[in-house]
C-alpha positions as CSV (number, residue, x, y, z in Angstrom):
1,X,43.9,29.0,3.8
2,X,45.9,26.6,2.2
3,X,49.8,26.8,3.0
4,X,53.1,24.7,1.5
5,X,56.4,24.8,2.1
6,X,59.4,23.8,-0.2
7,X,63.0,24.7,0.8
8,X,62.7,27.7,3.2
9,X,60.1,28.7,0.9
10,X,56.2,29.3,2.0
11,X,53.5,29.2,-0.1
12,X,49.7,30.7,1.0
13,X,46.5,30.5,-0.7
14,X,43.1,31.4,0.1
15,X,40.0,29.3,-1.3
16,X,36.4,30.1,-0.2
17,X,34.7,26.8,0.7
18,X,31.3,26.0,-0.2
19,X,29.4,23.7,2.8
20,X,25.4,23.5,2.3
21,X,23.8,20.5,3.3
22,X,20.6,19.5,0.7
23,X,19.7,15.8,1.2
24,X,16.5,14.3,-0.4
25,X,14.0,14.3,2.8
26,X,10.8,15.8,2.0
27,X,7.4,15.3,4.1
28,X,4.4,16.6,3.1
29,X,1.3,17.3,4.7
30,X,-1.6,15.8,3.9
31,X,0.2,13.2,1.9
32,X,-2.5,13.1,-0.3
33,X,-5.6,15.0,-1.2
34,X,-9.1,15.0,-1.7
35,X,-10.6,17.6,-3.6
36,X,-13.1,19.5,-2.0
37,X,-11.8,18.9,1.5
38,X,-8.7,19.3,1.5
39,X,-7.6,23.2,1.0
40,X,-4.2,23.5,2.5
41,X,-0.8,21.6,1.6
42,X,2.4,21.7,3.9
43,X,5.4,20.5,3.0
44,X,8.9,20.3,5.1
45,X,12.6,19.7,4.2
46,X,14.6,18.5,6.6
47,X,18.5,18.6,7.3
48,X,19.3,21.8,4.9
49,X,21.5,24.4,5.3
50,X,21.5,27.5,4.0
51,X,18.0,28.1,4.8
52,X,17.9,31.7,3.8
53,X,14.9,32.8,1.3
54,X,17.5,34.2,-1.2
55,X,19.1,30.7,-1.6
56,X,17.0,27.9,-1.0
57,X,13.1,28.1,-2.2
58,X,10.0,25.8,-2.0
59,X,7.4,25.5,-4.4
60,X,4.1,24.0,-5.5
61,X,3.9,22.7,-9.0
62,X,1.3,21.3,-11.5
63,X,3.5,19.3,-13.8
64,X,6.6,21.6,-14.6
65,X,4.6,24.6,-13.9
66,X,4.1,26.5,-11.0
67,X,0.0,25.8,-9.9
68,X,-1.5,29.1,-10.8
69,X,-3.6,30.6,-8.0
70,X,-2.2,29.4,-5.3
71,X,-1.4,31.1,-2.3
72,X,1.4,31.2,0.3
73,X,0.1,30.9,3.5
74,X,3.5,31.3,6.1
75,X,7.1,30.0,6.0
76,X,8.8,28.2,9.5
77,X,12.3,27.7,10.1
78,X,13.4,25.7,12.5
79,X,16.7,24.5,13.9
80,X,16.9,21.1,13.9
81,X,18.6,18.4,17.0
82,X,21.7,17.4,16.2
83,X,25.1,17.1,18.1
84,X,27.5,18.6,15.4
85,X,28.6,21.7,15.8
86,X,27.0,23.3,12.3
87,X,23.4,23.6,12.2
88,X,20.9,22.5,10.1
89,X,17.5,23.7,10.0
90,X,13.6,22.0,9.2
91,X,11.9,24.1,6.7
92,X,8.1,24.4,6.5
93,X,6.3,26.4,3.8
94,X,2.5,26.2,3.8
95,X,-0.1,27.0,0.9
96,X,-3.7,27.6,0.2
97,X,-4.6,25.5,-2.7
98,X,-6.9,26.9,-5.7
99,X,-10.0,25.1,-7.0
100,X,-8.5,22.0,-8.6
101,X,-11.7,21.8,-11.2
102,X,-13.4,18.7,-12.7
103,X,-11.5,16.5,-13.5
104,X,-8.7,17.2,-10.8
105,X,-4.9,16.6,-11.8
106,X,-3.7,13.4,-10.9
107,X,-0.5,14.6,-8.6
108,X,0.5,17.8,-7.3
109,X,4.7,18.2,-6.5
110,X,6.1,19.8,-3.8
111,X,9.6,21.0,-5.2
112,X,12.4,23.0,-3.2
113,X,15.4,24.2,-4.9
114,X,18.9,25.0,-3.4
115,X,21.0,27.9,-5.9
116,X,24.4,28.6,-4.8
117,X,27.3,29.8,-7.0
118,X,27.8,27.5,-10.0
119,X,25.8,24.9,-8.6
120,X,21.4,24.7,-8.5
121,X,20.0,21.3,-7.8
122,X,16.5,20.7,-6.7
123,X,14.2,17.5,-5.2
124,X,10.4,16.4,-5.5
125,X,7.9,15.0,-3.5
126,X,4.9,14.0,-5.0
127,X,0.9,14.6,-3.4
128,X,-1.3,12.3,-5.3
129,X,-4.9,14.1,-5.7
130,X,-7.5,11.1,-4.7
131,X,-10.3,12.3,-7.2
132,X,-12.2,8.5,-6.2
133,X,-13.0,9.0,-2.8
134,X,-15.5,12.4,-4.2
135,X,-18.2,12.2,-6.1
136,X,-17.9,14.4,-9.0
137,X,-20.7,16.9,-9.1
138,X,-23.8,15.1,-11.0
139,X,-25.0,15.9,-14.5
140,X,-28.1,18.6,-14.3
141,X,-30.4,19.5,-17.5
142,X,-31.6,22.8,-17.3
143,X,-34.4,24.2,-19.9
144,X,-34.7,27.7,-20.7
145,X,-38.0,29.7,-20.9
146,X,-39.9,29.9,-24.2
147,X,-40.0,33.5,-24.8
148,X,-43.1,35.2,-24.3
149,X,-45.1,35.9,-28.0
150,X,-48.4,37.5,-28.1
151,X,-50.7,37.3,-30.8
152,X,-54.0,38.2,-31.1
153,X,-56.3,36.1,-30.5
154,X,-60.4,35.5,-30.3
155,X,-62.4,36.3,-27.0
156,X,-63.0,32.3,-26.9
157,X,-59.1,31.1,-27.3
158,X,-57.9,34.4,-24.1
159,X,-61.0,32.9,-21.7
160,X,-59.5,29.1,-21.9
161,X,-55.4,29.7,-22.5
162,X,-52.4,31.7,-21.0
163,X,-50.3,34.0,-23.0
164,X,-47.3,32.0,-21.6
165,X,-46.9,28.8,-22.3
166,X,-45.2,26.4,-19.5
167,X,-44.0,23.9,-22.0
168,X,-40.1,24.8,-23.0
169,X,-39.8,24.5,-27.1
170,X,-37.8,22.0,-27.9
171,X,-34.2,22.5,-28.9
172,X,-34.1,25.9,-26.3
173,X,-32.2,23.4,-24.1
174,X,-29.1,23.0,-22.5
175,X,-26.9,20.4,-20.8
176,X,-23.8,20.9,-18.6
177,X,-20.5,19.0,-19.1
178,X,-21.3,15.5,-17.8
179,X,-19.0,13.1,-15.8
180,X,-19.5,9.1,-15.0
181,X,-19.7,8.0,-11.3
182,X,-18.3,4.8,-9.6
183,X,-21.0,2.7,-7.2
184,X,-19.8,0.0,-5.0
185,X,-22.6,-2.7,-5.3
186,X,-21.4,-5.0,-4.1
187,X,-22.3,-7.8,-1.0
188,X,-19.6,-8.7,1.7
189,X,-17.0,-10.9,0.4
190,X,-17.9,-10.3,-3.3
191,X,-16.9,-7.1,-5.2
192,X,-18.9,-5.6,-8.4
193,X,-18.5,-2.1,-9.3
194,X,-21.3,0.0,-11.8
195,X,-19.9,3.0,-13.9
196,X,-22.8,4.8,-14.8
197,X,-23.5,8.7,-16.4
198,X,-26.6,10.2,-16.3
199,X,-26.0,12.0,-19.4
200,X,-29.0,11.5,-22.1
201,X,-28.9,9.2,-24.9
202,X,-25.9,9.1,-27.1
203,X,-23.1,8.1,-24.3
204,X,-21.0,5.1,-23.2
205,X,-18.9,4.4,-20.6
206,X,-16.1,1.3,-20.2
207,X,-13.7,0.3,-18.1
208,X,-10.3,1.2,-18.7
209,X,-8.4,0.4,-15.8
210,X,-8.3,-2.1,-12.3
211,X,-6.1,-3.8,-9.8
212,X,-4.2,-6.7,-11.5
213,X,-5.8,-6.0,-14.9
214,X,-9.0,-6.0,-16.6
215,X,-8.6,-9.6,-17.7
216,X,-8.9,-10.6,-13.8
217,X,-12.4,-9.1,-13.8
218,X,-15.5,-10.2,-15.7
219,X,-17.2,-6.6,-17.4
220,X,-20.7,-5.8,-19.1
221,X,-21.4,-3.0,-20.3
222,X,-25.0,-1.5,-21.4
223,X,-24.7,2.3,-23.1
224,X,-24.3,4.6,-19.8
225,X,-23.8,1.8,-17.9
226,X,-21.0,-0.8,-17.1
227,X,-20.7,-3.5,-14.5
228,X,-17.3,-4.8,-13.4
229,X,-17.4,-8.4,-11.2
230,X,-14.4,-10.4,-9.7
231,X,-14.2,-13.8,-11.0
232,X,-13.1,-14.6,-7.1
233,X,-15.4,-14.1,-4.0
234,X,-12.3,-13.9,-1.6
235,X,-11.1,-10.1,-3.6
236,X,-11.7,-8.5,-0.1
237,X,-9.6,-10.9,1.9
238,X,-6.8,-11.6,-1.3
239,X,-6.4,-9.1,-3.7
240,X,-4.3,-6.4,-4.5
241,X,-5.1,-3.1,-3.6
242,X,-5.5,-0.5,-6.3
243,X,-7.2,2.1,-8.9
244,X,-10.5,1.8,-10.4
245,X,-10.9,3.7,-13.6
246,X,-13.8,4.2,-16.1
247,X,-14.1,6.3,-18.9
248,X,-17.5,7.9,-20.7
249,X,-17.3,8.1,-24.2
250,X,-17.8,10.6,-26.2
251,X,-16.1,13.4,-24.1
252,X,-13.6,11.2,-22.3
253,X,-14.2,11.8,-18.8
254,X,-12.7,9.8,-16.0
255,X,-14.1,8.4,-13.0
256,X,-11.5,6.9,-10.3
257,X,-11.7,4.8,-7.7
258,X,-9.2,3.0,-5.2
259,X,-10.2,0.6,-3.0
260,X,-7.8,-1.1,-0.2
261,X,-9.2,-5.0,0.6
262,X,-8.3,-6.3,4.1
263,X,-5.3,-8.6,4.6
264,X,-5.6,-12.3,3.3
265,X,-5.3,-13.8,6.6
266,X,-8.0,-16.4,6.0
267,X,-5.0,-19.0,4.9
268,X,-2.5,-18.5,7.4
269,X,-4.8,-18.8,10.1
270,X,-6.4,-22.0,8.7
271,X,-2.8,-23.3,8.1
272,X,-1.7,-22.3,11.9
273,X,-4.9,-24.3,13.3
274,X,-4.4,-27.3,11.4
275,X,-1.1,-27.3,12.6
276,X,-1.7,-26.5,16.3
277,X,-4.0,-29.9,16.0
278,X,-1.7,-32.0,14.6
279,X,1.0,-30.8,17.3
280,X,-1.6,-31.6,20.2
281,X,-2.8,-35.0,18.4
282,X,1.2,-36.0,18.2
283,X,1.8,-34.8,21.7
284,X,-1.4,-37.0,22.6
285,X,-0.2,-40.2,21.1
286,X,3.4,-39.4,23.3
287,X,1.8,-39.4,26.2
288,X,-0.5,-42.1,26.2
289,X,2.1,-44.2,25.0
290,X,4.4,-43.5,28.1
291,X,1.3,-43.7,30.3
292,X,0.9,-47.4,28.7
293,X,4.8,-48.3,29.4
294,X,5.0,-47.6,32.7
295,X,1.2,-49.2,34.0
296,X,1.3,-52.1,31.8
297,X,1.8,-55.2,33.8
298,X,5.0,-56.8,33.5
299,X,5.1,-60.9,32.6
């Protein structure tokens, strides 16, 4: 209630206030997945208030869409510790994820959405889908079976043939949708990637995308294959980390990889040994130069 005075005059007036609390802290859990493995997805916002179902929502989408076929596992609401004397609550919604299918999206969002009168505002947090780290399912050629004719025949062709034949005729075959695969070939120290699909003749597959740029890399390609080299040996110690990405032509599949290099920590330790020495070598000369001052014999 708001109340003014002028004169001997009062003045009262009600206003409704409208406190929520709907900061941008989102956790999810895994925070990223692997297709295949992973088959639940968590995520928690923290610090909010309301957290009643009718006013503040959670959801799981596939670009600006809602992922169809998922599946709401359980929702937890929880007060979170604070000192002030209005609480706020930690608000966990978990899901069953669908099959993601070949090729996987890139990113999943975990979106939650707060709608009170005359104001709606929502945040995202992002689950990238690792589609490298799984090999995608290889290409099989299946043949169907010749169908079985009969025709008649002489006594000397039944005695020496079947009445099936176990050859398939040609053109009674089929091949499912094909996708390239990334091998790590390479030797310790040294890296050199192959893209290759197994996909008959009348396919190709290039590199599209790496670490830093293609122009860092040396590539060679052959058809269904194609070889990707680093023009440094140190990449494991001193490169970026980063995606790997090859695509097969015609068709357009993608193959990913990301691959993480150890720290470059050859340099700085060479750098802090040199200059250990020269500290010890300096520290050397000191001493034997007092040594020499006071046990030198004086004139």
């Amino acid at each position: 209630m708001c109340v003014g005075y002028c004169g001997k005059r009062s003045f009262h007036h009600t206003v409704n206030l409208l406190v929520f609390a709907f900061p941008d802290q989102l956790t999810v859990s895994p925070e990223s997945l692997v297709p295949g493995r992973d088959r639940e997805v968590a995520c928690t916002a923290h610090n909010v208030s309301p957290a009643r179902p009718d006013v503040f929502s959670m959801s799981l989408l596939l670009g600006d869409q809602e992922l169809e076929g998922v599946q709401t596992l359980d929702r937890d609401v929880m007060e979170e510790p604070q000192e002030d004397e209005d609480p706020l609550f930690q608000v966990t919604e978990r899901w069953l994820l669908p099959p993601l299918g070949i090729p996987a999206p890139p990113t999943l969002h975990c979106q939650v959405t707060m709608s009170l009168p005359g104001l709606n505002r929502s945040h995202r947090q992002s689950i990238p889908v690792l589609q490298g780290l799984t090999s995608p399912e290889p290409c099989v050629t299946t043949s169907l079976e010749s169908p079985i004719t009969t025709s008649p025949e002489t006594p000397e062709q039944t005695s020496t043939h079947s009445p099936r034949s176990p050859d398939p005729e040609p053109g009674n075959s089929s091949t499912r949708p094909c996708h390239p695969e990334i091998h790590q070939v390479s030797a310790l120290g040294t890296l050199e990637l192959l893209c290759e699909a197994a996909c008959g003749p009348g396919v190709a597959v290039h590199w599209t995308q790496a670490p830093g740029g293609l122009a860092a890399y040396k590539t060679r390609e052959a058809g269904a294959q194609a070889w990707l080299t680093s023009g440094s040996t140190l990449w494991t110690e001193c490169h970026p980390e980063g995606w790997f990405q090859c695509r097969l032509d015609p068709g357009g599949q993608m193959a990913n990889l990301y691959l993480v290099p150890e720290i470059c920590s050859l340099p700085a330790s060479a750098a802090l040994w040199t200059g250990s020495l020269v500290l010890g070598l300096l520290l050397l000369v000191f001493l034997i130069y007092r040594l020499w001052k006071r046990c030198r014999p004086t004139s």
